[in-house]
C-alpha positions in Angstrom: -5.5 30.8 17.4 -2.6 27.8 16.9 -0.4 28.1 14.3 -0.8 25.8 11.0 1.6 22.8 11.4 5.4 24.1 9.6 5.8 22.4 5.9 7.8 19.4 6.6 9.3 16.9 4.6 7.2 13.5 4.2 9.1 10.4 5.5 7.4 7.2 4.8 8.5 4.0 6.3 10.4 1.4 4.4 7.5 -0.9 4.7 5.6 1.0 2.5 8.2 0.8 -0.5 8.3 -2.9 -0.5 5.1 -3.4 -0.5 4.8 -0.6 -3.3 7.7 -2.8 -4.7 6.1 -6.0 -4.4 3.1 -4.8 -6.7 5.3 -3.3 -9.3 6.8 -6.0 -9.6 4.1 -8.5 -10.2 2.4 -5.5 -12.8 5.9 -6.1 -14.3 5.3 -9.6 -14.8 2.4 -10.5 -15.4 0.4 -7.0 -16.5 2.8 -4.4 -18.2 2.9 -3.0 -22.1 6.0 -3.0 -24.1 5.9 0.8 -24.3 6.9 3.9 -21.8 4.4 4.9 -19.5 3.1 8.5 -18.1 3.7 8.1 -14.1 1.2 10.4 -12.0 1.6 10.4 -8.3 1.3 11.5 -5.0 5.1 11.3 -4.3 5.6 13.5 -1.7 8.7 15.4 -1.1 10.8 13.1 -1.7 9.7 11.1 -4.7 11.2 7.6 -3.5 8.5 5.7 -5.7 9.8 7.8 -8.8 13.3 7.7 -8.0 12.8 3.7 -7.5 11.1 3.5 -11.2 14.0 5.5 -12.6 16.5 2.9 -11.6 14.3 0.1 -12.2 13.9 1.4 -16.1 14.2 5.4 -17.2 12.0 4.3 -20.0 9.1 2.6 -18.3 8.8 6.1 -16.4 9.3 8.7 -18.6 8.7 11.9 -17.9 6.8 11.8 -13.7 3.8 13.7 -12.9 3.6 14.9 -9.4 1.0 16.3 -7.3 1.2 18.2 -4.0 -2.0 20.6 -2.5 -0.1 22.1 0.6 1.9 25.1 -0.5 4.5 24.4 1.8 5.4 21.0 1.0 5.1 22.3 -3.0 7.8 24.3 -2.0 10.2 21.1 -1.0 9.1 19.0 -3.9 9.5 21.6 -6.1 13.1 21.8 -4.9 13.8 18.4 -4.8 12.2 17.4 -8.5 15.5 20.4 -9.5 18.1 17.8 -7.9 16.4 14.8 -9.0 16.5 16.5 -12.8 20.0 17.4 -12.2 20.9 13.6 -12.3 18.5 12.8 -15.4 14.8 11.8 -14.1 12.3 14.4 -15.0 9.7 14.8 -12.5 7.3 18.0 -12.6 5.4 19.1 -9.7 2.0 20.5 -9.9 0.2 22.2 -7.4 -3.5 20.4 -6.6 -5.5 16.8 -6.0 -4.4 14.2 -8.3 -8.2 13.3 -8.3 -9.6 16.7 -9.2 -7.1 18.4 -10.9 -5.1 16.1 -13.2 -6.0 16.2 -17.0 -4.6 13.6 -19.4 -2.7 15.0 -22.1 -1.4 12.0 -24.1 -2.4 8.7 -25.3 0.3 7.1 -23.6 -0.7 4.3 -21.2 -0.8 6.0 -17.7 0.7 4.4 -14.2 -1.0 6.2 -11.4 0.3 5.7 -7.6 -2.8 7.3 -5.9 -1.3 7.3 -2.3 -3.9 8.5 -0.1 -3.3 9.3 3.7 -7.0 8.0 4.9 -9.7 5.3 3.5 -10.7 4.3 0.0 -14.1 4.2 0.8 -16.9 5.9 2.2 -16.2 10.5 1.8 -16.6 11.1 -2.1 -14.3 8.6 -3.7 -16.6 7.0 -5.5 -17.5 9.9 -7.1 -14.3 11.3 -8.1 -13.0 8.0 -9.2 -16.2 7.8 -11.4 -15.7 10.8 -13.1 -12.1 9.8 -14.0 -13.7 7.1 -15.6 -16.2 9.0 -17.3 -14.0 11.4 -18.4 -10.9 8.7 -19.9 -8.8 10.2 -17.0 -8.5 6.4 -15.9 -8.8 4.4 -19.1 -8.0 1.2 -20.8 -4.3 0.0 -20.7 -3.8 2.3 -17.7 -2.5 0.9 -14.0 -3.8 1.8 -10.5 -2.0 1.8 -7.6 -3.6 2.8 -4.6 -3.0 3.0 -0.8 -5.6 3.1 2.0 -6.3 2.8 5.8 -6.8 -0.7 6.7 -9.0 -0.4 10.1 -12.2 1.0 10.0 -12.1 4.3 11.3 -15.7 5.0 10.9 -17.0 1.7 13.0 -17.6 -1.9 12.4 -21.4 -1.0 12.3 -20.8 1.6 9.5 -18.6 -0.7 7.5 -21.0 -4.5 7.8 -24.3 -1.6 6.6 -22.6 -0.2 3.9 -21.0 -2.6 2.2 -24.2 -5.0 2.9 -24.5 -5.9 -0.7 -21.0 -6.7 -0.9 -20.9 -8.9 1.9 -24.0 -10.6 1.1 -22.5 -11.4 -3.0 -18.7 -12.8 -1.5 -20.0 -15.1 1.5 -18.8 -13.0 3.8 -21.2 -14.1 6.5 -19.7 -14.1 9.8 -18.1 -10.8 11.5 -14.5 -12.6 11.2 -15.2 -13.2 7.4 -16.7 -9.4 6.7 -13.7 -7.7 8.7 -11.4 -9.9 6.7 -13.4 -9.3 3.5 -13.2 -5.6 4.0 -9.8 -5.3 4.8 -8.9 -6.7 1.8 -11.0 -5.7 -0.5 -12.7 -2.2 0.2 -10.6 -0.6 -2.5 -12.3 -2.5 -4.9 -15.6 -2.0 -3.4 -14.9 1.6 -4.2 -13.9 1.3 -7.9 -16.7 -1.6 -8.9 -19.2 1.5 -7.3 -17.5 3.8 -9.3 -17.7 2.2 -12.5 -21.2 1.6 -11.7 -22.5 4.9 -11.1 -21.3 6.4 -14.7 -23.2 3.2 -16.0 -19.2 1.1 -17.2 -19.2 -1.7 -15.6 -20.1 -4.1 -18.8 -17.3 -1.3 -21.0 -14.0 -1.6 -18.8 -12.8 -4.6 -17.3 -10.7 -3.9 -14.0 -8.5 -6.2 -12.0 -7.0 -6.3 -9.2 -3.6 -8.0 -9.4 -2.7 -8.1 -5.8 -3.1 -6.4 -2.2 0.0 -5.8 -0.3 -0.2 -4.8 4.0 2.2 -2.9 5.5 2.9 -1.4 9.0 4.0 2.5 9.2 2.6 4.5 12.1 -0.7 2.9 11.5 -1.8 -0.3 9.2 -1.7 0.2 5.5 -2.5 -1.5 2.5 -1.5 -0.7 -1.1 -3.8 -2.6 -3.7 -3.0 -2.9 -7.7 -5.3 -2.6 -10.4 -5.1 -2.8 -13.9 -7.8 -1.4 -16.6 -9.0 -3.1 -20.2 -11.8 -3.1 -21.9 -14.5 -5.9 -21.2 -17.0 -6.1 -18.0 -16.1 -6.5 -14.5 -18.1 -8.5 -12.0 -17.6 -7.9 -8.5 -17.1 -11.7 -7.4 -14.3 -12.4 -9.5 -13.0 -8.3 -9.5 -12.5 -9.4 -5.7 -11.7 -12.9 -5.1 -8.8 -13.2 -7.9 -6.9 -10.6 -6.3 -3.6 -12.2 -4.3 -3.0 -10.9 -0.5 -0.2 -10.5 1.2 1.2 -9.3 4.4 5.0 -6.8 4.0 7.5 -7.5 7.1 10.2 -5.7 6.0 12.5 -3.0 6.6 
């Protein structure tokens, strides 16, 4: 029997931090509340995103919320987060899923970098992300900001039968137009189901505020969203959200 892979630290390329800065910074703009914000996030073992919000305002990010399910890797994050608080940013790390296991304990407006390794579609995502909903996990004033795969892992023919509907309701009609619909967009396919299945699509309005690709060992694409109350419609949800491509670092 092989041995499990050794707990390693998580390096990231620099890519994927400007793109996660390019979002951030347009939320900043155009999006953000006067107030201090709960971060939650996938950071890893080495908390660059949180360490990045620090500098850019100790206040917006009060106190970070980190989640990490491989024991191992707890173990480094655990021991970075010490450091980190040595110099003043307090980060806790908690053992589990960010979409399973995280309950809200505040009304504070929440910031949530949900930086998933695979797709944000197809598995159970709709699901999960519609119980967050359901439950206020994910709720008004709050911000999403979400990575995914950007090829289709799971096959063109998988992706043009599924997300028929969509397709069909954006004028995506050509295979050119439904890859390039997809690739930009499938995140939000995810979340409009989402909302859908626990019936709140007409109670919270979602938006996405821009889509950022990026090149690390494979394509990447980190997508923003922001949450009010109101009703969102899948045609604008999708085509008011900006692209654009990262080509740095």
């Amino acid at each position: 029997m092989a041995k499990a892979p050794a707990a390693r630290r998580l390096s990231y390329p620099g890519n994927k931090y400007a793109a996660f800065h390019l979002l951030l910074c347009r939320w900043l703009r155009h999006h953000a509340q006067p107030t201090s914000y709960q971060y939650v996030t996938l950071g890893g073992t080495e908390f660059r995103d949180a360490v990045s919000l620090h500098f850019v305002d100790p206040e917006l990010l009060g106190q970070a919320l980190s989640f990490e399910g491989h024991g191992g890797r707890f173990t480094i994050a655990s021991e970075t987060a010490a450091r980190l608080r040595e110099g003043g940013m307090q980060i806790e790390v908690r053992r589990g899923n960010i979409l399973t296991t995280f309950t809200r304990q505040s009304e504070t407006p929440h910031l949530f970098f949900i930086d998933l390794l695979g797709i944000c579609a197809f598995g159970d995502y709709v699901e999960r992300f519609g119980v967050m909903f359901q439950n206020e996990t994910i709720r008004e004033r709050d911000c999403l900001l979400i990575t995914s795969y950007l090829p289709a892992r799971v096959g063109w023919p998988r992706v043009y039968t599924t997300f028929e509907g969509e397709f069909r309701l954006l004028g995506a009609g050509t295979v050119a137009e439904k890859k390039t619909c997809y690739t930009r967009h499938h995140p939000s396919f995810t979340l409009y189901r989402a909302l859908r299945r626990v019936d709140l699509q007409d109670t919270l309005a979602l938006t996405c505020f821009g889509g950022v690709a990026y090149r690390g060992k494979s394509s990447m694409g980190v997508f923003g969203y922001t949450v009010e109350p109101g009703s969102t419609r899948l045609d604008t949800f999708a085509n008011n959200s900006p692209w654009h491509t990262a080509t740095y670092g």
